[in-house]
DRENDO-1510 file (C-alpha; in Angstrom, 1 decimal, always signed):
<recs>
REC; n; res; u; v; w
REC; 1; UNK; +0.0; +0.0; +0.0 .
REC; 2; UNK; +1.3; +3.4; -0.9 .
REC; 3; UNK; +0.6; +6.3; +2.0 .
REC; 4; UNK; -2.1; +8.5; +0.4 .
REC; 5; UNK; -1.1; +11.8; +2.9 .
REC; 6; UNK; -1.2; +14.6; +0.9 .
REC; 7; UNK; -3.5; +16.2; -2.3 .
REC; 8; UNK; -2.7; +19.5; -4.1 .
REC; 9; UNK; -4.3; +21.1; -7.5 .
REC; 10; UNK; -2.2; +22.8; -9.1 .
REC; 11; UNK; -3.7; +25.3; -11.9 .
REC; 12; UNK; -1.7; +27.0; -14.3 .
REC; 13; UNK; -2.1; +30.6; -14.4 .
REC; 14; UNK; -3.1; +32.7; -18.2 .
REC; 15; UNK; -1.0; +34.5; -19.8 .
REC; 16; UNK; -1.9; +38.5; -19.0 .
REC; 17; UNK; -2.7; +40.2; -21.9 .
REC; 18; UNK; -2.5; +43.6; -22.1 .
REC; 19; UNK; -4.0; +45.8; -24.5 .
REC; 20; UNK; -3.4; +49.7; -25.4 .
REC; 21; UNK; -6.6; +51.9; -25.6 .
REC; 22; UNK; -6.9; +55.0; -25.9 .
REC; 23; UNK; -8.7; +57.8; -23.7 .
REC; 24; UNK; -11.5; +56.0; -22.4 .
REC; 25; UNK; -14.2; +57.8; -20.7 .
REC; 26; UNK; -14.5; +57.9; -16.5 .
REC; 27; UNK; -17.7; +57.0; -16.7 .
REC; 28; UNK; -17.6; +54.4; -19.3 .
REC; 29; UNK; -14.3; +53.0; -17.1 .
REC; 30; UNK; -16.6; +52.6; -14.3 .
REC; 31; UNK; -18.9; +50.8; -15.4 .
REC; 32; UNK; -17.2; +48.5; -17.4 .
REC; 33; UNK; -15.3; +47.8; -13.6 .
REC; 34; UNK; -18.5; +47.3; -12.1 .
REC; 35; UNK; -20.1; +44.8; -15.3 .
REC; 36; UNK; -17.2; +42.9; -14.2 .
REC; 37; UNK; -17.7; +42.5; -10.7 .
REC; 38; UNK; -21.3; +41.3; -11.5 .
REC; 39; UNK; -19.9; +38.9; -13.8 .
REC; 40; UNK; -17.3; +37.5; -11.4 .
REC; 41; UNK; -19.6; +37.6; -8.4 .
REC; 42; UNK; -21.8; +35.4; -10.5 .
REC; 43; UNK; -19.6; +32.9; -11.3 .
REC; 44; UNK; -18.6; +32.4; -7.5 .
REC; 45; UNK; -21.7; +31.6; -6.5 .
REC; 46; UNK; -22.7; +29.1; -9.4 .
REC; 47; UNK; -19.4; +27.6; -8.6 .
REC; 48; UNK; -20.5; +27.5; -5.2 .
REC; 49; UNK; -23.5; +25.9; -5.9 .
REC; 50; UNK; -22.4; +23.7; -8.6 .
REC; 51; UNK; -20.0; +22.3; -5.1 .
REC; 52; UNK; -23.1; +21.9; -2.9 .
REC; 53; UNK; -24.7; +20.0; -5.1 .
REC; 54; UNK; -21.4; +17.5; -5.7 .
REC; 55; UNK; -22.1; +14.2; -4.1 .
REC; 56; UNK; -19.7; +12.6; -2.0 .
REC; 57; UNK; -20.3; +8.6; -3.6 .
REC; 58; UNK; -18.1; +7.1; -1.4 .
REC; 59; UNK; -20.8; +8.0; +1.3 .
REC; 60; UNK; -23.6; +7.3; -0.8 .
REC; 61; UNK; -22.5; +4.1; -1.8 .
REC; 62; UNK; -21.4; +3.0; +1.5 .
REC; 63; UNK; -22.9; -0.1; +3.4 .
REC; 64; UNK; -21.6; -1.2; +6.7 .
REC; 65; UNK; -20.1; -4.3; +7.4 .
REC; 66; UNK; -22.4; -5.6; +10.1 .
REC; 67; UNK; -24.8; -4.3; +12.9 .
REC; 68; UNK; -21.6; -3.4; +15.5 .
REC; 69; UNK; -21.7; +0.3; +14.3 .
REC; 70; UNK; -17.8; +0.1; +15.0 .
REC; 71; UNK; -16.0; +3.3; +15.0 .
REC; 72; UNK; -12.6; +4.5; +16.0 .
REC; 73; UNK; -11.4; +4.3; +20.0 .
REC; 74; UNK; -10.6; +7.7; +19.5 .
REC; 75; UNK; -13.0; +10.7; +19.2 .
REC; 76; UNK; -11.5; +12.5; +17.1 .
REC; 77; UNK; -9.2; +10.1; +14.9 .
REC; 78; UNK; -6.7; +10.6; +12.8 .
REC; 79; UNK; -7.9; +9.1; +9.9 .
REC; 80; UNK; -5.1; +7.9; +6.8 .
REC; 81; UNK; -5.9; +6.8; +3.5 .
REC; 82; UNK; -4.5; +4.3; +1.6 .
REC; 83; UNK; -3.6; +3.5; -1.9 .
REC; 84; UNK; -3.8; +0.0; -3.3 .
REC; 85; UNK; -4.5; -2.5; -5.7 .
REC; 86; UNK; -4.3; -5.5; -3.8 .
REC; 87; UNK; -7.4; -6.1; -2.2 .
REC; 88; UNK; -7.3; -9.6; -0.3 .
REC; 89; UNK; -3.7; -9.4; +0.9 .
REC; 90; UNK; -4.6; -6.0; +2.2 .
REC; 91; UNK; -7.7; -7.1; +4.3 .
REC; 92; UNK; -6.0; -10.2; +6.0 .
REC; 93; UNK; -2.9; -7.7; +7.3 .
REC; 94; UNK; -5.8; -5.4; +8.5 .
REC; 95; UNK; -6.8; -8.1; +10.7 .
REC; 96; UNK; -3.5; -9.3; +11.9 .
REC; 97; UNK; -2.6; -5.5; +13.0 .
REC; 98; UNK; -5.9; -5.5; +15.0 .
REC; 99; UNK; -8.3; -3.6; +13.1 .
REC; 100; UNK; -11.8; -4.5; +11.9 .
REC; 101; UNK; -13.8; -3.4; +8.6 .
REC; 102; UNK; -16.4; -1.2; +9.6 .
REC; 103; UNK; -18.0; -1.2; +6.2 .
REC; 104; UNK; -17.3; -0.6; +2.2 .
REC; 105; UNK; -18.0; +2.0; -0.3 .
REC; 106; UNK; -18.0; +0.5; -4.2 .
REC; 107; UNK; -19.3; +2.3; -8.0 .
REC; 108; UNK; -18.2; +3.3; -11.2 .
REC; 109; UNK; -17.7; +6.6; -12.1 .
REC; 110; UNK; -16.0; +9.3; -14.1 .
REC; 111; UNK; -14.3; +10.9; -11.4 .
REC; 112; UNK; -14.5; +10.1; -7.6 .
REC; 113; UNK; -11.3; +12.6; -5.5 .
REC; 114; UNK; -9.7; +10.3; -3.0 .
REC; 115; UNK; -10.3; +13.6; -0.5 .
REC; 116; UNK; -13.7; +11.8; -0.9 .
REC; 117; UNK; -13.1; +8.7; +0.7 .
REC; 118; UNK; -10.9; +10.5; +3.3 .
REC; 119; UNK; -13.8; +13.1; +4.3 .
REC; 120; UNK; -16.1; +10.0; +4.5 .
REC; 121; UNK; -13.7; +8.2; +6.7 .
REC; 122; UNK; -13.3; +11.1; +8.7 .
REC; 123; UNK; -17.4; +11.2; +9.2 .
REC; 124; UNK; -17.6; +7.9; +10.8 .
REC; 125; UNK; -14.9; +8.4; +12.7 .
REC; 126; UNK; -12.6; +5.3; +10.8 .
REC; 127; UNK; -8.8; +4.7; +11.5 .
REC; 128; UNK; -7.5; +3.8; +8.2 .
REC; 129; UNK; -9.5; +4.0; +4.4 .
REC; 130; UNK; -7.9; +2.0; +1.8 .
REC; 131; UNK; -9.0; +2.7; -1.8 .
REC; 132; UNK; -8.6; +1.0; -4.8 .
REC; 133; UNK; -9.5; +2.4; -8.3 .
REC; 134; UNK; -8.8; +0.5; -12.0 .
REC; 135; UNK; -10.2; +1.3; -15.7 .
REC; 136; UNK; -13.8; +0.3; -16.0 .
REC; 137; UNK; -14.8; +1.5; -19.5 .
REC; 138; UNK; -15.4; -1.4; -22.3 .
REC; 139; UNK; -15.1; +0.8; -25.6 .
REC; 140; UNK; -11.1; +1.7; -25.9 .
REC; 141; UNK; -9.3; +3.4; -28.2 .
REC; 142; UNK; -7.7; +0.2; -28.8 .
REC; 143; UNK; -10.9; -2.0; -28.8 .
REC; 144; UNK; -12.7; +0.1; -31.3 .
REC; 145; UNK; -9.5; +0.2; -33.8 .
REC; 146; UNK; -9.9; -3.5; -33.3 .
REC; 147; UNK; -13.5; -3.7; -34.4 .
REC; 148; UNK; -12.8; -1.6; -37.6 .
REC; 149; UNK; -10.2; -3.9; -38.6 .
REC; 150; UNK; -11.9; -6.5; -38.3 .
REC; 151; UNK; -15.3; -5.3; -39.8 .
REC; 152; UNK; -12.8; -4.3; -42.9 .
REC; 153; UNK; -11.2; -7.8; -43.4 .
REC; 154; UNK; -15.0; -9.8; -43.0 .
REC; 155; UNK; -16.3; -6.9; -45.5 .
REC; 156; UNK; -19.1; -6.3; -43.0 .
REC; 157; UNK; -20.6; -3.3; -41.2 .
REC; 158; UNK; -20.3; -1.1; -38.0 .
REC; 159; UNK; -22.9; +0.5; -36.1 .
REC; 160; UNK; -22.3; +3.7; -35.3 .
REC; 161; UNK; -23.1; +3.2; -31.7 .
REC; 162; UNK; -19.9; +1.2; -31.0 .
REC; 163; UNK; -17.8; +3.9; -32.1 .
REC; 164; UNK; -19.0; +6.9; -30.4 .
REC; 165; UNK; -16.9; +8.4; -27.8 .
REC; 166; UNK; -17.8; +7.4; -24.0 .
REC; 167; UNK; -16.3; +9.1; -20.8 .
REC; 168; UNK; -13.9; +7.4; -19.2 .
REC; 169; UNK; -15.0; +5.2; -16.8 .
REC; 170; UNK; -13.4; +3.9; -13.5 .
REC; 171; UNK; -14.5; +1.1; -10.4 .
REC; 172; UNK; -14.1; +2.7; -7.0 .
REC; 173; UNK; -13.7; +0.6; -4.2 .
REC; 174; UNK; -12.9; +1.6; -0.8 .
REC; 175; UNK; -12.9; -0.3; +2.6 .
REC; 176; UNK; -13.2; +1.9; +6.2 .
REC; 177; UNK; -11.5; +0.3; +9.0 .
REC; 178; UNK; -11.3; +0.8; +13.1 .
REC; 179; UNK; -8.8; -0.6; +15.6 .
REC; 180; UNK; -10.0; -2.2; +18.4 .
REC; 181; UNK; -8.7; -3.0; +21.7 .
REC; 182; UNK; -6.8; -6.4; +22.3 .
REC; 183; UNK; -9.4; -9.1; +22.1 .
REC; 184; UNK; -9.6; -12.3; +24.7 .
REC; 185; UNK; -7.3; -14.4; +22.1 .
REC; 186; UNK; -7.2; -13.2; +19.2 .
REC; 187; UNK; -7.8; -14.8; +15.8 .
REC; 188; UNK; -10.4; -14.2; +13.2 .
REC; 189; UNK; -12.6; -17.7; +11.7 .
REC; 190; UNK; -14.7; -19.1; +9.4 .
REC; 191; UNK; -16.8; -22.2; +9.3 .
REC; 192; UNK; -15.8; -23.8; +6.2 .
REC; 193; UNK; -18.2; -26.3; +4.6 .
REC; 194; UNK; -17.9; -29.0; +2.2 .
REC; 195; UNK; -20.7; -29.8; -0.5 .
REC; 196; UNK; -21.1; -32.8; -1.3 .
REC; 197; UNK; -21.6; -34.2; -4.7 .
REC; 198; UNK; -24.8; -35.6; -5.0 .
REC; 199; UNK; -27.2; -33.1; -4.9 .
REC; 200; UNK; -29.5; -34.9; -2.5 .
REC; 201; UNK; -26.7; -35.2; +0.3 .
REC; 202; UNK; -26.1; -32.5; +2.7 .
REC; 203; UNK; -22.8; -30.1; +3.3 .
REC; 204; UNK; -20.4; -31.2; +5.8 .
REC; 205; UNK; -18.2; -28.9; +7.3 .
REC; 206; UNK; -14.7; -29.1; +8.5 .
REC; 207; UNK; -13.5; -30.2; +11.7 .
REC; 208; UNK; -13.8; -26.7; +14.4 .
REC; 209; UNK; -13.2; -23.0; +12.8 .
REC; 210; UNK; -10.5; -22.0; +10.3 .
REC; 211; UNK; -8.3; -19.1; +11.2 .
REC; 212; UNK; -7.9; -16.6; +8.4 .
REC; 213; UNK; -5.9; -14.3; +10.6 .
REC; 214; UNK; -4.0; -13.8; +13.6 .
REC; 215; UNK; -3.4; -10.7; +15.3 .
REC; 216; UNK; -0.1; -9.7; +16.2 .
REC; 217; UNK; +1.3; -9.6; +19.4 .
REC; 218; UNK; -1.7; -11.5; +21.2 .
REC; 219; UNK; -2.7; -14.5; +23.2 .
REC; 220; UNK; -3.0; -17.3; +20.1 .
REC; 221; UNK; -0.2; -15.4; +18.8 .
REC; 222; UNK; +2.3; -15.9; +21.7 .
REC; 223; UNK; +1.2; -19.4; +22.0 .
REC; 224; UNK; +1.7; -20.4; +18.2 .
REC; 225; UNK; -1.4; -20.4; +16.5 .
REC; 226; UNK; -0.7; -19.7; +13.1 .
REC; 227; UNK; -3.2; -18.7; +10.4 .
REC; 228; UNK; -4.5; -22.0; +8.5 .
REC; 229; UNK; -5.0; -24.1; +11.2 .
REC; 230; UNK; -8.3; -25.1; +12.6 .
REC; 231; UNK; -9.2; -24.4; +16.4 .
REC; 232; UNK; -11.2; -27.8; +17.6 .
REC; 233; UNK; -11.6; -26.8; +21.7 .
REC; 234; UNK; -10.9; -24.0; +24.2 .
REC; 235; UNK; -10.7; -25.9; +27.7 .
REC; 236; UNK; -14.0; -27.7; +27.6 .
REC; 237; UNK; -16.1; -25.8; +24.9 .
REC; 238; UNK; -16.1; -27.5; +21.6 .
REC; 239; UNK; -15.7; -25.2; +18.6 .
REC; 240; UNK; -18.0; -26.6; +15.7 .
REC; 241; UNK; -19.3; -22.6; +14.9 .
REC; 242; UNK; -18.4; -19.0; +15.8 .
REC; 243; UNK; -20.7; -18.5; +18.9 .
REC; 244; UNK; -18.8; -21.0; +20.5 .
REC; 245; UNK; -15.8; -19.3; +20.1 .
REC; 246; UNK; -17.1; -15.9; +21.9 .
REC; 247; UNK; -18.4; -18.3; +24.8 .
REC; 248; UNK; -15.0; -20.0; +25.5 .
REC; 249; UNK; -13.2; -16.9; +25.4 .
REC; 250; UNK; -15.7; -15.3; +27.8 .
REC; 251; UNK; -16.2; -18.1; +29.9 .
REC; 252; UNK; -12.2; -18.8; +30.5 .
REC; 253; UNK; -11.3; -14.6; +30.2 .
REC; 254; UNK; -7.9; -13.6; +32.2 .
REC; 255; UNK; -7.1; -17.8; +32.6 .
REC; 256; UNK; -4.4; -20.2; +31.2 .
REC; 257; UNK; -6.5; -22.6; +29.3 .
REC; 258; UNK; -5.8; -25.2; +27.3 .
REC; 259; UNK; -6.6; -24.9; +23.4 .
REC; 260; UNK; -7.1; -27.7; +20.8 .
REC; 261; UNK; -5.9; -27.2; +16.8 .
REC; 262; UNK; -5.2; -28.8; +13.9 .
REC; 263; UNK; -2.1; -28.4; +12.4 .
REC; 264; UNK; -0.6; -29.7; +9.3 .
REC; 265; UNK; -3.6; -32.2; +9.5 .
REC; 266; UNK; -1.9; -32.9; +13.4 .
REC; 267; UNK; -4.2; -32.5; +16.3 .
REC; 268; UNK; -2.1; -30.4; +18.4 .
REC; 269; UNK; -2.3; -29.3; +22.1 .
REC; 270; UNK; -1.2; -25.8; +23.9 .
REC; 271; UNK; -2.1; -23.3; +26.8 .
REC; 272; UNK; -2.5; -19.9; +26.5 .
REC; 273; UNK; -3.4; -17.1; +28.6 .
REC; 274; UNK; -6.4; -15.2; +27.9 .
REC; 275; UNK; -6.6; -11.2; +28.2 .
REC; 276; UNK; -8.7; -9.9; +30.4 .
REC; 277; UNK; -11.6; -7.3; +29.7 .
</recs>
């Protein structure tokens, strides 16, 4: 990811152009000075208005990730934006450095300012925004010069509709994140379930919850848990779906308790000690 810290607009000023006159009248002067506040003042304020109306679409378009309504520790975070173009990778090391998605923001547009995303971020109080942007339009120079050539080697036709000009078109993407305090242990899971082939049999699911992520620095971590491996018990509690996972951690919160995984297809057998909250 490439730090996103800082955006400037730069506009190159015109050329002055001056002009010899001669005498002109006072009067004539005056007015001319004040036909051109008019027109200046005017073109403020539709400018003005022309911003008001803008919509922010990375708000518009944005969806939380689940009911938590998570937000920043801080009141008044710092927010930092992100520029990448590797999507999955990205999320997983979100995890492991202890932050959560809050929600996502995704559309195809002309133009979309990264200050959008950022001001967004800043609104619902996020820690980090990554976004992500790649070329979205299907009519290319290139693919149209294509379609000519090959209309003029089969003899046939074009429409005319293939060839007009469209605007450039891009897909926005951009993912809000918080940091939250140290969890209990410290791994995120999934419950991942086979299908079977016969469409008359039901799924079967792996043994206990996968790990897609670690976070560094805690509990699971210090005792060796790796992502990839499969947590199959926490002291007594027998992990077969999520909500058994957030009642072993509550139930043995602050202890040294034992925790079952598969590893390498090897049932393996460590303590760890639990945070306390």
């Amino acid at each position: 990811m490439v730090p996103n810290t800082h955006y400037s607009k730069n506009k190159n000023a015109s050329d002055a152009q001056i002009l010899t006159t001669k005498k002109i009248p006072t009067a004539l002067m005056l007015l001319g000075l004040l036909s051109l506040g008019t027109v200046l003042i005017a073109t403020q304020l539709h400018a003005a208005e022309a911003n008001v109306a803008e919509v922010n679409l990375y708000a518009k378009n944005y969806k939380e990730q689940n009911g938590y309504h998570l937000k920043s520790l801080d009141a008044s975070p710092d927010t930092k934006i992100f520029v990448s173009n590797h999507k999955e990778d990205d999320n997983i090391s979100m995890l492991e450095k202890g932050y959560d998605m809050m929600g996502s923001s995704g559309f195809d547009g002309a133009t979309a300012p990264a200050d959008w995303a950022l001001q967004h971020g800043k609104n619902i109080k996020a820690d980090t925004v990554l976004i992500y942007s790649k070329y979205g339009s299907t009519k290319t120079p290139h693919g149209k010069l294509e379609l000519i050539k090959e209309a003029a080697k089969s003899g046939g036709e074009i429409d005319a509709k293939d060839l007009v000009e469209e605007p450039i078109q891009y897909q926005y993407y951009a993912s809000f994140w918080a940091k939250l305090p140290m969890p209990l242990l410290g791994v995120h899971v999934i419950k991942l379930v086979k299908a079977e082939s016969n469409e008359d049999a039901q799924a079967t699911g792996d043994r206990g919850l996968k790990i897609i992520a670690v976070i560094h620095e805690s509990p699971a971590a210090k005792a060796g848990v790796v992502k990839g491996d499969n947590l199959l018990k926490i002291g007594d509690v027998d992990l077969a779906k999520a909500d058994d996972l957030f009642v072993a951690v509550k139930r043995y919160a602050g202890q040294v308790v034992t925790v079952e995984f598969l590893h390498n297809d090897t049932v393996t057998k460590t303590t760890v000690a639990l945070n306390q909250r």
